[in-house]
LOLUMFI-946147 format. One line per 2 residues: number of its first residue (from 1); for each residue z, y, x of C-alpha. Coordinates in steps of 0.5 Angstrom, whole numbers, plus 500, padded with zeros to 3 digits. Example, Ala and Ser with C-alpha at 12.3 -4.5 7.8 and 13.67 -1.06 7.14 Angstrom:
! residues 2
1	516,491,525  514,498,527
END
This chain:
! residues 166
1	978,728,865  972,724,869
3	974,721,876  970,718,880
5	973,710,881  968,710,888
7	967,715,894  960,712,892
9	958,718,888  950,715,887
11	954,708,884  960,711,882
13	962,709,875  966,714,872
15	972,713,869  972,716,862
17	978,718,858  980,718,850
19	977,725,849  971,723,853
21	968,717,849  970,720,844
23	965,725,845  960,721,846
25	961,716,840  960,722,835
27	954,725,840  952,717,839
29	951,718,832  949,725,831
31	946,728,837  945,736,834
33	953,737,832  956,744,834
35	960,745,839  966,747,833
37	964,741,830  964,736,835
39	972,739,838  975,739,831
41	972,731,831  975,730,837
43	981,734,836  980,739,842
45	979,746,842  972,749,843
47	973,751,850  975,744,853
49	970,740,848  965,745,852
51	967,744,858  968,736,858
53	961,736,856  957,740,861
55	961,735,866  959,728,862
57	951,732,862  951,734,869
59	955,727,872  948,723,869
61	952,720,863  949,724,857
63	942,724,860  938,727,854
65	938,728,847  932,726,842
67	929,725,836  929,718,833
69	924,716,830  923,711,825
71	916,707,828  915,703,821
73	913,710,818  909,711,824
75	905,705,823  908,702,828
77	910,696,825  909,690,830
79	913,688,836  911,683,841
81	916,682,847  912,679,854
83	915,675,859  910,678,866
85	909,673,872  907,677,877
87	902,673,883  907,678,889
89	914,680,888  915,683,894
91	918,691,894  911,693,894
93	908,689,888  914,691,884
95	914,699,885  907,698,884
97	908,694,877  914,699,875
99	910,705,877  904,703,872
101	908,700,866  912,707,866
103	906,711,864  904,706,858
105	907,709,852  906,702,848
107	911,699,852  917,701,850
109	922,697,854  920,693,861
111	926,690,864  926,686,872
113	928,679,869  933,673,874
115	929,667,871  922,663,870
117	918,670,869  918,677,873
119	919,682,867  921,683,859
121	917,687,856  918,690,849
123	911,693,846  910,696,840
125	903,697,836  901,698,829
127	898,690,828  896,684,831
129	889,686,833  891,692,836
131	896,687,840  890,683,843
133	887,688,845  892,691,848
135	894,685,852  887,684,855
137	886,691,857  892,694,858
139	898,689,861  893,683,863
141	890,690,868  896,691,871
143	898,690,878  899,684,880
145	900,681,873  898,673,874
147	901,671,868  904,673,861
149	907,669,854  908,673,848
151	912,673,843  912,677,836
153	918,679,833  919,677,826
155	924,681,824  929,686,827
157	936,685,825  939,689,831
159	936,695,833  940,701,836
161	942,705,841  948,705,846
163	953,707,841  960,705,842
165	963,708,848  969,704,848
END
């Protein structure tokens, strides 16, 4: 059963039991399960499994499913991770910022950083000259950017989704 731990239901964490990350690590690791598989996996009955999974949807835990796709075979092969400083960090500045970083596909990640720099960006493109370009008319355009650092990405050794619930 899912309960809140807080009457805050916007920052609520909910408290998840066995069956409950149970269904998560095995939708964590194949997202296009039956309903009948994902029950006998988890050891509930159908309806139960069915019901708990529309409550873990519509509570905002399971948030989508998607295809993963592997970027090496699309030709998407160099990753570079870019420390942003921004010249204003008021709330505007950042809304702005966030706002604009959110509708460029080649960032894949950009996360507000407690440190020396604004953001962390991870951008993935097809080769270094496609980077360059992308740094000076992409990132360098972007709101409030007073400053960037790159970093290329060598090797991923880790690379996952959230998988384990526990």
């Amino acid at each position: 059963m899912i309960k809140y731990s807080s009457k805050d239901e916007q920052n609520a964490q909910l408290d998840l039991d066995r069956f409950d990350r149970a269904i998560l690590s095995v939708l964590a690791e194949d997202g296009r399960i039956s309903i009948t598989d994902l029950a006998k996996r988890i050891g509930l009955s159908k309806s139960p499994t069915q019901a708990r999974l529309r409550r873990l949807e519509q509570t905002g835990v399971i948030i989508g499913y998607r295809a993963l796709l592997d970027p090496i075979q699309l030709g998407l092969d160099h990753v570079a991770f870019v420390e942003v400083r921004l010249s204003d960090t008021r709330e505007k500045a950042l809304t702005a910022f966030n706002a604009a970083v959110v509708r460029v596909p080649e960032i894949e990640q950009a996360h507000m950083i407690a440190g020396s720099f604004d953001y962390l960006l991870k951008v993935r493109t097809s080769d270094m000259s496609q980077y360059r370009q992308f740094l000076g008319d992409t990132i360098s355009t972007l709101p409030h950017v007073a400053g960037t650092s790159t970093y290329v990405a060598m090797e991923a050794v880790k690379e996952t989704m959230l998988a384990d619930t526990s």
